[in-house]
C-alpha positions as CSV (number, residue, x, y, z in Angstrom):
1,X,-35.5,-13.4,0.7
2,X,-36.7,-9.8,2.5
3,X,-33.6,-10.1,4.8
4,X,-31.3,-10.0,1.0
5,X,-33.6,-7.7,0.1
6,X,-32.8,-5.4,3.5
7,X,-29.2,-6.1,3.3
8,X,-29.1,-4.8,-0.3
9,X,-31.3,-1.4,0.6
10,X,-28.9,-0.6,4.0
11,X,-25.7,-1.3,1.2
12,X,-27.2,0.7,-1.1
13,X,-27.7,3.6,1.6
14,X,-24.2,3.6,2.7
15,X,-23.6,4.0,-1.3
16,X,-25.3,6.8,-1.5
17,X,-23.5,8.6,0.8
18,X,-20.0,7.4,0.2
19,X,-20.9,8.4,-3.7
20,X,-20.8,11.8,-2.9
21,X,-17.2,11.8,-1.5
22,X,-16.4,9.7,-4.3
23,X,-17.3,12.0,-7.0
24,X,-16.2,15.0,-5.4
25,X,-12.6,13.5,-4.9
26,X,-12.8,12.3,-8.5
27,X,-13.3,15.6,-9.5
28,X,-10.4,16.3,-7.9
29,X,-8.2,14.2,-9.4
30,X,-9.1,15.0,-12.8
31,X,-7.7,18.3,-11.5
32,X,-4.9,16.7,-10.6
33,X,-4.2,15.0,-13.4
34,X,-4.8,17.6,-15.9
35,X,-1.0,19.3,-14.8
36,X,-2.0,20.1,-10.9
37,X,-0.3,17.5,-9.9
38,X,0.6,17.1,-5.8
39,X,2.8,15.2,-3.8
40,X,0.2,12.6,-2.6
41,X,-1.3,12.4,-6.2
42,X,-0.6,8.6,-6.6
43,X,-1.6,7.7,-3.1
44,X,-4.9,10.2,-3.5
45,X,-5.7,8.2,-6.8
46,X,-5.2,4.8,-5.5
47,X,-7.8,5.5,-2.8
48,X,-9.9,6.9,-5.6
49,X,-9.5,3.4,-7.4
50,X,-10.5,1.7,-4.0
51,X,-13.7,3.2,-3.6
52,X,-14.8,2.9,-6.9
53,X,-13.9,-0.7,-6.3
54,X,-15.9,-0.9,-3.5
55,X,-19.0,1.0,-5.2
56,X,-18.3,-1.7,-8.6
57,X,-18.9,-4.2,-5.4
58,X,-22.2,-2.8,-4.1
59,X,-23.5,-2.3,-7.8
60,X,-22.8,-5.8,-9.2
61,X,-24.5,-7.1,-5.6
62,X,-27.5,-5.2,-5.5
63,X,-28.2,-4.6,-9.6
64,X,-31.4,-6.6,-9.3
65,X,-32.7,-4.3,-6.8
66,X,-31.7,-1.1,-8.7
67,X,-33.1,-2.2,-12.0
68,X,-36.3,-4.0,-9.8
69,X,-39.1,-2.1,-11.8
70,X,-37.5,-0.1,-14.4
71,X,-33.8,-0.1,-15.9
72,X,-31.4,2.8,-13.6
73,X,-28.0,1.1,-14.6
74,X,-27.1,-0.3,-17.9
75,X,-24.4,-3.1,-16.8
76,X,-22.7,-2.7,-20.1
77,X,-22.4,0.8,-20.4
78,X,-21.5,1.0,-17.1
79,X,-18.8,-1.5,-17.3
80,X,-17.2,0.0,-20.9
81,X,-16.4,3.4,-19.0
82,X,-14.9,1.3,-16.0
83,X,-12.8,-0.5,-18.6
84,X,-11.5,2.6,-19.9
85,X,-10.6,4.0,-17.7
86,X,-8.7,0.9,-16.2
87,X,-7.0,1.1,-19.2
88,X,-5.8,4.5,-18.3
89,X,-5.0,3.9,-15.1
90,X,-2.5,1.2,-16.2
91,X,-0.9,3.0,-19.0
92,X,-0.5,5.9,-16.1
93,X,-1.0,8.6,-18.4
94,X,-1.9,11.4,-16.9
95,X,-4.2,13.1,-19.8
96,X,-5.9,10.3,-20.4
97,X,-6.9,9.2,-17.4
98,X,-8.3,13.0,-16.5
99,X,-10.4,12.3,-19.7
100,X,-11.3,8.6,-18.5
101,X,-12.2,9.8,-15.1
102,X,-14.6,12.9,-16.4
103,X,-16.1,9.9,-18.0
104,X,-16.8,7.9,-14.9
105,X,-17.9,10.7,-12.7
106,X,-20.7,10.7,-15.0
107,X,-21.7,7.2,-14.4
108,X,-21.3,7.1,-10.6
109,X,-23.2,10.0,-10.4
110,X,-26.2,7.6,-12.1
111,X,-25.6,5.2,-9.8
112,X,-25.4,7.3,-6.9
113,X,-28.9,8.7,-8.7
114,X,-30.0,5.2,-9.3
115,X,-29.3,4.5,-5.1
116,X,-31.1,7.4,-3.4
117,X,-34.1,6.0,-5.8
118,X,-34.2,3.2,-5.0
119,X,-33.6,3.6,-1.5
120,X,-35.9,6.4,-0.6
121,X,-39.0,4.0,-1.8
């Protein structure tokens, strides 16, 4: 049980660092997207979409540890801005996914919040 426990707090550093690129490069793409788009656009988003992926991973395996003693991540919340923008991302419209992704750099910068936390405990 305390080596889950470790594995969880070492993913949960790595998140916290990889957060930061993540919501910077968001905040790039919703440049993007908002008429600045570049060549690379489409592969700079799909690398986007990967990481939050990988952070969607790392949240749904550690969520007992980061709501342990007090609630940092409302699943469901969470998860309705993640659907959105999904939604966006497959109608591949460019407006709307700028306003879905303003959306979500909101709630990765709770969880990123939510890691250093938890982590630095």
């Amino acid at each position: 049980m305390e080596n889950k426990r470790e594995e969880e707090i070492e993913a949960l550093e790595v998140l916290v660092d990889f957060n930061e690129r993540l919501i910077k490069n968001m905040t790039i793409i919703v440049k993007e997207l908002s008429g600045k788009r570049l060549d690379d656009t489409d592969k700079f988003l799909r690398s986007i979409v990967d990481a939050i992926n990988w952070e969607i991973q790392v949240m749904n395996g550690t969520m007992e540890l980061l709501n342990e003693d007090k609630e940092r991540i409302n699943k469901e919340s969470f998860n309705s801005v993640i659907v959105s923008l999904g939604g966006a991302i497959a109608e591949k419209n460019d407006k709307k996914m700028a306003e879905e992704f303003e959306k979500a750099i909101h709630v990765f910068e709770q969880l990123g919040e939510a890691a250093k936390e938890v982590v630095s405990k």
